[in-house]
KEKE-3310 file (N, C-alpha, C; in steps of 0.2 Angstrom, whole numbers, plus 5000, padded with zeros to 4 digits):
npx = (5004:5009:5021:5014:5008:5020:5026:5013:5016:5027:5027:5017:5026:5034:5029:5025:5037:5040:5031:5035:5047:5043:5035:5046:5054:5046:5043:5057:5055:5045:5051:5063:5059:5052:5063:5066:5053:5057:5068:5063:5056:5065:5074:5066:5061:5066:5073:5068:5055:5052:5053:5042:5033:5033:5030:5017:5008:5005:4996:4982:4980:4981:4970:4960:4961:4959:4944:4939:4939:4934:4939:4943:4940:4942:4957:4960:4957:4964:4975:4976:4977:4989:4999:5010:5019:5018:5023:5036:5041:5040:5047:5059:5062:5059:5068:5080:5075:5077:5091:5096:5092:5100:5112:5113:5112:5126:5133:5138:5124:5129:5137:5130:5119:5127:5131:5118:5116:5121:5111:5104:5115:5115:5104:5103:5114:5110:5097:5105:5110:5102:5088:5092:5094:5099:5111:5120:5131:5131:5120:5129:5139:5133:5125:5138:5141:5130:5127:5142:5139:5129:5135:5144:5136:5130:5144:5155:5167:5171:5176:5174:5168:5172:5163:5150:5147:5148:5135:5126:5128:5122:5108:5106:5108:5097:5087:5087:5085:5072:5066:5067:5061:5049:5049:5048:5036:5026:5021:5010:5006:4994:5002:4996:4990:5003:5011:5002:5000:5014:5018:5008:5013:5024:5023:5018:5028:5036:5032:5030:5046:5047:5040:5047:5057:5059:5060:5047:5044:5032:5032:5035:5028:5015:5023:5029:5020:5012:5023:5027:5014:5014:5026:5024:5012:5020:5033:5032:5018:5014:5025:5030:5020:5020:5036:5030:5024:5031:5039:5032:5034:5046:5065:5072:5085:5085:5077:5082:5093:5086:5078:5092:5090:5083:5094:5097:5085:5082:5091:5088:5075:5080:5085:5075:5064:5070:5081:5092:5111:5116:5132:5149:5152:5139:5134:5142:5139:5124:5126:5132:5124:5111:5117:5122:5110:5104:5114:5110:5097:5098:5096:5106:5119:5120:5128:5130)
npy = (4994:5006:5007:5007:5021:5029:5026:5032:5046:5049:5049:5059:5069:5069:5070:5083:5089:5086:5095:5106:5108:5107:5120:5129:5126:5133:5145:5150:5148:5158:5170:5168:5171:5185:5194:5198:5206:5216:5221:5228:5238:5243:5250:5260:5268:5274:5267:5268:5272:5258:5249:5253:5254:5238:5234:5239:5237:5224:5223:5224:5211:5201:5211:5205:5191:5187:5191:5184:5171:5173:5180:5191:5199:5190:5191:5203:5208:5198:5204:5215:5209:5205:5217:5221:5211:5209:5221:5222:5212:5218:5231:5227:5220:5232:5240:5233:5235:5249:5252:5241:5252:5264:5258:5255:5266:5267:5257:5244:5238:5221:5221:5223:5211:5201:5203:5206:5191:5187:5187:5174:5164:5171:5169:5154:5155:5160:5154:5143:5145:5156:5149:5136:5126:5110:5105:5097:5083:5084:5092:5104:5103:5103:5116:5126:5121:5127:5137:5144:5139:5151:5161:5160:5160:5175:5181:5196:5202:5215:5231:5232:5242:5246:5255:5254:5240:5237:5243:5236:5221:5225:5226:5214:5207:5215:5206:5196:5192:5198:5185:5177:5181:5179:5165:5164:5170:5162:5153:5156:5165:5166:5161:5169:5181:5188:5188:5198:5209:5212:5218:5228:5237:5240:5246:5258:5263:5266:5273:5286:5288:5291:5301:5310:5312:5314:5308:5301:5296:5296:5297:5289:5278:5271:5264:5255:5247:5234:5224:5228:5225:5211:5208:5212:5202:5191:5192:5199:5195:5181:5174:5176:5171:5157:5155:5160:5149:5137:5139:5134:5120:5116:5118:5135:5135:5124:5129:5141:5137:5129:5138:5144:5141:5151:5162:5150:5147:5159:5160:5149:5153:5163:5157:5147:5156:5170:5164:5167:5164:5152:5159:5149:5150:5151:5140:5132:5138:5133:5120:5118:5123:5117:5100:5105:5105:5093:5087:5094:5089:5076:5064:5064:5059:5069:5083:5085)
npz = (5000:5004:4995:4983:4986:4988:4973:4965:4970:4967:4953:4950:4951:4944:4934:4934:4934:4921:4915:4918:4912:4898:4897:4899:4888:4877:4882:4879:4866:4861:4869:4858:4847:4847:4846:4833:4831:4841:4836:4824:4829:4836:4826:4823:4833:4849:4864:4875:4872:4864:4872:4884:4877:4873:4885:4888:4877:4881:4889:4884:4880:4892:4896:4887:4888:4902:4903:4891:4898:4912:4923:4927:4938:4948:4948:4948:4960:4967:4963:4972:4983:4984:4983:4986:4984:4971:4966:4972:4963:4949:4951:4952:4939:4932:4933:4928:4916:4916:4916:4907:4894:4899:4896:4884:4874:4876:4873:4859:4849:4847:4859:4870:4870:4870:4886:4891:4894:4901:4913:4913:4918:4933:4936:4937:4947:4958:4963:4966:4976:4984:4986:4989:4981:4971:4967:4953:4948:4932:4929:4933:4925:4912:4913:4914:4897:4895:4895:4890:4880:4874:4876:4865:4855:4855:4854:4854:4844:4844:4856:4872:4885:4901:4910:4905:4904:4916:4919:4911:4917:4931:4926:4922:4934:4940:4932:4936:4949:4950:4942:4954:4964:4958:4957:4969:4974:4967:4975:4982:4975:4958:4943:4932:4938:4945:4933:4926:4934:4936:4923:4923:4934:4929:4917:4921:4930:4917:4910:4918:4918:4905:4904:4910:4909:4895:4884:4878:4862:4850:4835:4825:4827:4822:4807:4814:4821:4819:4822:4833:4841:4841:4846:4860:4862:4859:4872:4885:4887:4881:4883:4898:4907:4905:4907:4923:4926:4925:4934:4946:4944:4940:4946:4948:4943:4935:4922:4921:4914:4903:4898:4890:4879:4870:4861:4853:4847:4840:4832:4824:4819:4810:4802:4797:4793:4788:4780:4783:4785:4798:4803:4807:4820:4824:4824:4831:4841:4844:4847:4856:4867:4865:4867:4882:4888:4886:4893:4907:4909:4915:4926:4942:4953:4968:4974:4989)
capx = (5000:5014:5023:5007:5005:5028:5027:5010:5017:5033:5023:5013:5031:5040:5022:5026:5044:5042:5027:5040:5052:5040:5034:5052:5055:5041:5046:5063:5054:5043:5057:5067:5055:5052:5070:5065:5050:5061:5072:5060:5052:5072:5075:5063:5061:5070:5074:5064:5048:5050:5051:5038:5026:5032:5025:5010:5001:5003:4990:4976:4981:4979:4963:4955:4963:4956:4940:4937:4943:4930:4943:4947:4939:4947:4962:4961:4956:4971:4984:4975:4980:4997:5001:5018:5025:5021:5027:5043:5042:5038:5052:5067:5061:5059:5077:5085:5074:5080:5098:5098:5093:5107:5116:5112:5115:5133:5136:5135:5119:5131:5139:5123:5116:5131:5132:5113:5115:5123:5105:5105:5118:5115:5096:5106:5120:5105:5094:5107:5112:5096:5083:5094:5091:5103:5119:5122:5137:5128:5117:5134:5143:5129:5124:5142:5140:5125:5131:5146:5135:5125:5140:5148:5133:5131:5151:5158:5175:5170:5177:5170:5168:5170:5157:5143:5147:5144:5130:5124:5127:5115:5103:5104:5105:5089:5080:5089:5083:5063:5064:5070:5055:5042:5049:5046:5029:5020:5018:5005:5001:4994:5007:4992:4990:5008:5014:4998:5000:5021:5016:5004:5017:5029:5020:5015:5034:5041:5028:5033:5051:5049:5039:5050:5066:5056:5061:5045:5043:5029:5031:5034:5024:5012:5026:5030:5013:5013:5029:5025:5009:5016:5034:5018:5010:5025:5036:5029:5011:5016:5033:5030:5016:5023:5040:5030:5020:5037:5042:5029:5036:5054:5069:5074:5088:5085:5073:5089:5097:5081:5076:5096:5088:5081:5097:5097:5078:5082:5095:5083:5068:5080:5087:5070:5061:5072:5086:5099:5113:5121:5141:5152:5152:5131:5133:5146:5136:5119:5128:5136:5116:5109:5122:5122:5104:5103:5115:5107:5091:5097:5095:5114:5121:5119:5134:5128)
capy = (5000:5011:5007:5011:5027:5032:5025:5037:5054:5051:5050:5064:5073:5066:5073:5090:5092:5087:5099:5115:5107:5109:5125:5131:5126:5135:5151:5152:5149:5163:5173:5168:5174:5190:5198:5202:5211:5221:5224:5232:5243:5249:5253:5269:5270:5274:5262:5270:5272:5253:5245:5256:5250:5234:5230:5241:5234:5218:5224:5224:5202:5202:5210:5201:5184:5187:5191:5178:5165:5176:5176:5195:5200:5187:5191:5210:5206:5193:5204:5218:5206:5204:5223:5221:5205:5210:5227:5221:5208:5225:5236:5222:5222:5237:5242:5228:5239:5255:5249:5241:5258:5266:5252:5252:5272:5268:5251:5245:5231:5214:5219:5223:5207:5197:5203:5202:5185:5184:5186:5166:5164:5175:5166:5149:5153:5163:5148:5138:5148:5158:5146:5131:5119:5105:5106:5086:5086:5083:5100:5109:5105:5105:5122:5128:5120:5128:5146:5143:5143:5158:5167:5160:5163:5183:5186:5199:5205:5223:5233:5230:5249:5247:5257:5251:5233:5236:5245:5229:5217:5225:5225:5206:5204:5214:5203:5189:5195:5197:5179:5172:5183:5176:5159:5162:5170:5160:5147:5159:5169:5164:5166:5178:5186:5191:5190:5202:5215:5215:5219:5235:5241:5242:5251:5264:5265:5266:5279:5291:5291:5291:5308:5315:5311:5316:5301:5299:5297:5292:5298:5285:5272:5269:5262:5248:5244:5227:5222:5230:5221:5205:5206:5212:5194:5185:5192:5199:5190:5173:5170:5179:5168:5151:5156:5160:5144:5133:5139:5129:5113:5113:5122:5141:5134:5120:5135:5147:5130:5126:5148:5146:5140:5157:5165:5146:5148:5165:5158:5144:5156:5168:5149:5146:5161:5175:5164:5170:5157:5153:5156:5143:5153:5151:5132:5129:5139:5130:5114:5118:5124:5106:5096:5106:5105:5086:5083:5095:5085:5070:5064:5060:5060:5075:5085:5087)
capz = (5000:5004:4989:4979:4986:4983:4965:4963:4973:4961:4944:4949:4952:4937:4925:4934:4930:4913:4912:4921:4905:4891:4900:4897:4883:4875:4886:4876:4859:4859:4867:4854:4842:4848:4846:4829:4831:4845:4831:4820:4834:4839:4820:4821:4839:4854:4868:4882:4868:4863:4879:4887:4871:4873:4892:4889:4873:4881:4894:4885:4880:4898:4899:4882:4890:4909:4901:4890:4904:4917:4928:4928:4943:4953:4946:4950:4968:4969:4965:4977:4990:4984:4977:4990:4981:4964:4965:4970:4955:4944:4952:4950:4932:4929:4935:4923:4908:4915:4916:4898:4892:4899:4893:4877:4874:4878:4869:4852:4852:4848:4864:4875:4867:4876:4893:4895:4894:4911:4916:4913:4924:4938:4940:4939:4953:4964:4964:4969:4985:4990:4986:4991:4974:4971:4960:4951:4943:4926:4928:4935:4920:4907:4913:4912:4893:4887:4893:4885:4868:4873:4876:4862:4848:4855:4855:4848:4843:4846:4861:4877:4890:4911:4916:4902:4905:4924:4919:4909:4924:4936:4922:4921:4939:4943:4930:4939:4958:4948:4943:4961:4967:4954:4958:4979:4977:4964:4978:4983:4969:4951:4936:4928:4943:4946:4927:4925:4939:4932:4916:4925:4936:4924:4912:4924:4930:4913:4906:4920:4917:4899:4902:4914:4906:4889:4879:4873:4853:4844:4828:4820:4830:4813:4804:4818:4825:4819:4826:4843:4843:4840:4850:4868:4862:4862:4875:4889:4891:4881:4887:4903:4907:4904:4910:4928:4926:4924:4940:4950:4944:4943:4950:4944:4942:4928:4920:4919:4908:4898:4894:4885:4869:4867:4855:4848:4843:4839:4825:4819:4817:4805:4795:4791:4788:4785:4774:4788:4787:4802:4803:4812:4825:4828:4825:4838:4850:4844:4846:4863:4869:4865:4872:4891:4893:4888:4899:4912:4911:4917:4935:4940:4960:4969:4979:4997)
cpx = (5004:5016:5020:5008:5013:5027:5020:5014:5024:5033:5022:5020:5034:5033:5023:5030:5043:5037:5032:5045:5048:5038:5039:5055:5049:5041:5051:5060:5049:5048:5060:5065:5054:5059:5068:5058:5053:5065:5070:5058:5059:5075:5071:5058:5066:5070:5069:5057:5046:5050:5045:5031:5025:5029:5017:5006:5002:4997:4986:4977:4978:4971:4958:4956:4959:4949:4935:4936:4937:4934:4946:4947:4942:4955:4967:4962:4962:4976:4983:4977:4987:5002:5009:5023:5025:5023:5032:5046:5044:5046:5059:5066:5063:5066:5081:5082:5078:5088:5100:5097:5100:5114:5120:5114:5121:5136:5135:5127:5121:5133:5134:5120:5121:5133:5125:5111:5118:5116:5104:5110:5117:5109:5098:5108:5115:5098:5096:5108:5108:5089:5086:5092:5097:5107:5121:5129:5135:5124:5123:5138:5139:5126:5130:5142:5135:5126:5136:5144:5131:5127:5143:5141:5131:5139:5154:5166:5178:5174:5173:5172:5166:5164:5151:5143:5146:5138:5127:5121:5124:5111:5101:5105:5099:5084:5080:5083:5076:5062:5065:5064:5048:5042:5046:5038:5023:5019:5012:5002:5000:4999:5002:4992:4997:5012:5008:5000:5006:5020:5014:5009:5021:5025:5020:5023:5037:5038:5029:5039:5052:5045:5043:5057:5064:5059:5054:5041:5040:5026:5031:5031:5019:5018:5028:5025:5013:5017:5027:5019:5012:5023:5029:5017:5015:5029:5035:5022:5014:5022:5035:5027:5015:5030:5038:5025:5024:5039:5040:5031:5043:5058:5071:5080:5091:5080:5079:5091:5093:5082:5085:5094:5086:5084:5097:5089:5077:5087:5092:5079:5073:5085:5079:5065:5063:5078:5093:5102:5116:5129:5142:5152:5147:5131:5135:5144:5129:5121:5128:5129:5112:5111:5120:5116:5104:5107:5113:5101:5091:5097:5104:5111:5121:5126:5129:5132)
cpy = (5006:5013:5011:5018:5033:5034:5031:5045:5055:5052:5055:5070:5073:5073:5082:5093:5093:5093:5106:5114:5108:5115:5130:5133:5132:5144:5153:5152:5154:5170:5174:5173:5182:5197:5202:5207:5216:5224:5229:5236:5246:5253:5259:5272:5269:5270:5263:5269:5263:5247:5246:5253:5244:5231:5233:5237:5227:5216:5221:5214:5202:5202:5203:5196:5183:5188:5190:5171:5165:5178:5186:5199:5198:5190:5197:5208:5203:5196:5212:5217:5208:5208:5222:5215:5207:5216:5226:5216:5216:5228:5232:5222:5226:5242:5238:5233:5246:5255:5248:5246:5260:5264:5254:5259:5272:5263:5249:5236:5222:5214:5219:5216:5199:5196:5202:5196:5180:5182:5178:5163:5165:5171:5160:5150:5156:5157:5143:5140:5152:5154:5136:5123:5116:5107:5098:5089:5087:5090:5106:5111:5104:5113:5127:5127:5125:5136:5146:5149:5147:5162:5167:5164:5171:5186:5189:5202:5213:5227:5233:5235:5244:5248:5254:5245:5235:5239:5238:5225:5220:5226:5217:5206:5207:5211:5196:5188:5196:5191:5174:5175:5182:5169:5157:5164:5167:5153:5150:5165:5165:5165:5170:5181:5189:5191:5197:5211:5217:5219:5228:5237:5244:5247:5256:5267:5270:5273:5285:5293:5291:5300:5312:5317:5315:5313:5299:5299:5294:5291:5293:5277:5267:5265:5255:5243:5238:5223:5223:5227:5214:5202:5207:5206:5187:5185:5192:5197:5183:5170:5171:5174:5161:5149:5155:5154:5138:5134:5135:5122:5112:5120:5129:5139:5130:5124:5140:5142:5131:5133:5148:5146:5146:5159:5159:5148:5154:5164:5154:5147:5160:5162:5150:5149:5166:5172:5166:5164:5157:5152:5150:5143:5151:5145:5128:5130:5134:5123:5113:5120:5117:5103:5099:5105:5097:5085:5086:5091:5077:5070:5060:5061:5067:5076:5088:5093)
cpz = (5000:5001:4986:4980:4984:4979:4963:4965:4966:4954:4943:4949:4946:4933:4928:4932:4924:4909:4913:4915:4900:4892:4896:4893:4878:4877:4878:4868:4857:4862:4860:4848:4843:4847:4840:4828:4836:4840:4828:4824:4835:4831:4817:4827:4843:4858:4873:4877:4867:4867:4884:4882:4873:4879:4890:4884:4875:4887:4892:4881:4883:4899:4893:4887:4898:4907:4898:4897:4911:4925:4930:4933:4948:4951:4949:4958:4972:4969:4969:4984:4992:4982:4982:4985:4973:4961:4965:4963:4950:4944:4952:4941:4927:4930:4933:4917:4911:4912:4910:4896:4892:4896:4888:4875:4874:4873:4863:4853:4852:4856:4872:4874:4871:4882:4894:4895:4898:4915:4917:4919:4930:4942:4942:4947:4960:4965:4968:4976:4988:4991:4991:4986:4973:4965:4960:4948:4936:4926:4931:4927:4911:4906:4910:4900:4888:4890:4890:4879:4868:4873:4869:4852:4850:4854:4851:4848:4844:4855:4866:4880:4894:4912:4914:4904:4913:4923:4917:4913:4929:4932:4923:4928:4942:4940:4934:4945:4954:4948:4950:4961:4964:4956:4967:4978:4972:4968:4980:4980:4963:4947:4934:4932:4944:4940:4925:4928:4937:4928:4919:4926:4932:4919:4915:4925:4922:4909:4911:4919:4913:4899:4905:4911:4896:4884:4874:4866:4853:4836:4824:4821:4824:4810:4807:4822:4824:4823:4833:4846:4846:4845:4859:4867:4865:4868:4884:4893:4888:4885:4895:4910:4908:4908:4920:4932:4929:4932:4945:4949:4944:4945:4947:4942:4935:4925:4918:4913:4903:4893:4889:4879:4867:4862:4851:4844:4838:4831:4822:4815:4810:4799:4790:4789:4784:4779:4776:4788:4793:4800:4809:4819:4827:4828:4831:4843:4850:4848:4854:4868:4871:4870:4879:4893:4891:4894:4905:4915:4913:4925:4939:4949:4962:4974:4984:5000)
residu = (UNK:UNK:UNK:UNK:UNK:UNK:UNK:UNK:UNK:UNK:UNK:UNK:UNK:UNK:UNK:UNK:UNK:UNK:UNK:UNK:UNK:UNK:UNK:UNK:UNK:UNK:UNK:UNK:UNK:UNK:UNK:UNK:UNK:UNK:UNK:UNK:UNK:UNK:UNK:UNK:UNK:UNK:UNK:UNK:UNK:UNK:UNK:UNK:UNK:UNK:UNK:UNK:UNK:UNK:UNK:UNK:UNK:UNK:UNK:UNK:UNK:UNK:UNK:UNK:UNK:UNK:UNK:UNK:UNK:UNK:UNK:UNK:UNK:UNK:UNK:UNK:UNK:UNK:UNK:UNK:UNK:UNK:UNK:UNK:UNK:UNK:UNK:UNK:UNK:UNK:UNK:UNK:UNK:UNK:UNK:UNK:UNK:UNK:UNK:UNK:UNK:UNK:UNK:UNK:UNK:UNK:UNK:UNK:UNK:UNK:UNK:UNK:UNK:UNK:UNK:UNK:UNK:UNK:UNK:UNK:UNK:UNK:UNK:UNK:UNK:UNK:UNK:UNK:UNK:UNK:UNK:UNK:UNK:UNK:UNK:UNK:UNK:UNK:UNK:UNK:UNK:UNK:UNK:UNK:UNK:UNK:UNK:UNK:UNK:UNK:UNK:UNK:UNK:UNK:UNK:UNK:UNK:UNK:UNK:UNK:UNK:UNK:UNK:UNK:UNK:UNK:UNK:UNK:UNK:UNK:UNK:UNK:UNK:UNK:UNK:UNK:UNK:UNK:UNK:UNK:UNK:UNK:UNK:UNK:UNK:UNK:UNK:UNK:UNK:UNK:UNK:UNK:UNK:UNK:UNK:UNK:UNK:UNK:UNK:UNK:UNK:UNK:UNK:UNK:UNK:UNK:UNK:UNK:UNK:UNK:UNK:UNK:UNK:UNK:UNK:UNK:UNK:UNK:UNK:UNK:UNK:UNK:UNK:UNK:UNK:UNK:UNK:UNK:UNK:UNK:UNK:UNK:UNK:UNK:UNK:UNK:UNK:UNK:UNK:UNK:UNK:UNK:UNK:UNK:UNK:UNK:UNK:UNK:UNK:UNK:UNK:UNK:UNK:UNK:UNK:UNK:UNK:UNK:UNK:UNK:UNK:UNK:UNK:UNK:UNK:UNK:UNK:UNK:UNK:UNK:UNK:UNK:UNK:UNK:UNK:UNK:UNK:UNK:UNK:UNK:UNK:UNK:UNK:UNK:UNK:UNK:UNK:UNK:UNK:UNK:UNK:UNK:UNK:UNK:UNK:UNK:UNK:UNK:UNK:UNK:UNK:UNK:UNK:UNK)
# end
């Protein structure tokens, strides 16, 4: 009987994992996707304009989807409860978007495009030391493998600046320190609900300092609306959404791992739609991506 009820607790755990892995997986391939509609939007807007866009039209997703669903009452009420936890979600967020700004005014975009990609890392090694999640040797040195190949398909040969590059890295670790804090309170909040209420805060954030600072342009908003539609769909509600879904099953830790297919997906989507080839360079990283997370996803001995 005992048995019985092990071998069941352990299925129902194993079907959760594998659902926080396909979760994740699906995170990073609408990420991945979304870089080029962010591209099109920074090609006739400003940074502060197209980041500010990009949380906000993903609101109304939000409401149509809470609306449809009937859920959007509860939802308000929910994160009326909980305005302390997902304001600090918002406000770590929204201090990795201010920062890449800054950043990114200083740097050229291959080099911004390879230091925020520490962000993966940062949620890895804060997982493992504030949350207390296990390190195998198999996810120590599969991890190590698949940033590798995220550093290696962003890297450039271009000049790397001190102060930008530190500006960068608190960028990617306040998005890091939002993901710890999405992964602690979605034991008691919904992911709509507190991917929902991010989404608010930020916009209200980002649309005051874009007035004050007077950044923001929309003359040429008509030209990129499509894009803008499409990159809120993807990034902020879809991948946001999923991403903070995955945390309820597995560890932030194997979620930092899995989210690296992003810049791989990011090179497949522009193989098979745009006719982009990969150089040797994006093969080696793709190559070396795969590899870490297979071998992260195995179940080896753990270091106590």
């Amino acid at each position: 009987m005992f048995m019985k009820i092990s071998r069941l607790h352990h299925l129902l755990k194993m079907r959760a994992g594998i659902k926080g892995i396909v979760l994740s997986i699906l995170a990073s391939m609408t990420s991945g996707a979304s870089y080029f509609c962010n591209k099109q939007m920074l090609s006739r807007l400003n940074v502060e304009t197209s980041v500010l866009l990009w949380f906000t039209l993903s609101l109304p997703y939000y409401l149509l989807y809470l609306s449809i669903t009937r859920h959007l009452r509860s939802t308000l009420t929910e994160i009326g409860h909980v305005v302390k936890e997902v304001v600090l979600v918002a406000l770590a967020s929204c201090s990795g978007a201010l920062f890449w700004f800054w950043g990114t005014l200083m740097m050229t975009p291959a080099n911004v495009a390879l230091i925020l990609q520490t962000n993966r890392i940062f949620t890895f090694i804060l997982g493992l030391y504030l949350l207390g999640e296990r390190l195998s040797i198999d996810k120590g040195i599969g991890a190590l493998l698949a940033f590798s190949g995220v550093l290696t398909l962003t890297y450039s040969n271009e000049k790397v600046l001190l102060f930008p590059t530190m500006i960068l890295l608190i960028s990617s670790l306040s998005y890091a320190i939002s993901n710890i804090l999405a992964k602690i309170y979605v034991k008691k909040i919904s992911p709509i609900s507190l991917s929902f209420g991010r989404a608010l805060f930020i916009s209200i954030t980002l649309l005051l300092y874009s007035l004050a600072s007077r950044r923001l342009e929309l003359q040429y908003f008509n030209s990129v609306i499509g894009f803008a539609l499409l990159g809120a769909f993807l990034a902020p509600f879809l991948t946001i959404i999923m991403a903070y879904e995955a945390f309820k099953y597995i560890e932030i830790s194997k979620f930092a791992i899995l989210y690296s297919l992003s810049p791989f997906f990011t090179m497949l989507y522009g193989l098979l739609f745009f006719n982009l080839l990969p150089t040797l360079q994006q093969i080696i990283g793709g190559v070396a991506i795969v590899s870490g997370i297979a071998l992260a996803m195995r179940s080896p001995k753990v270091y106590k």
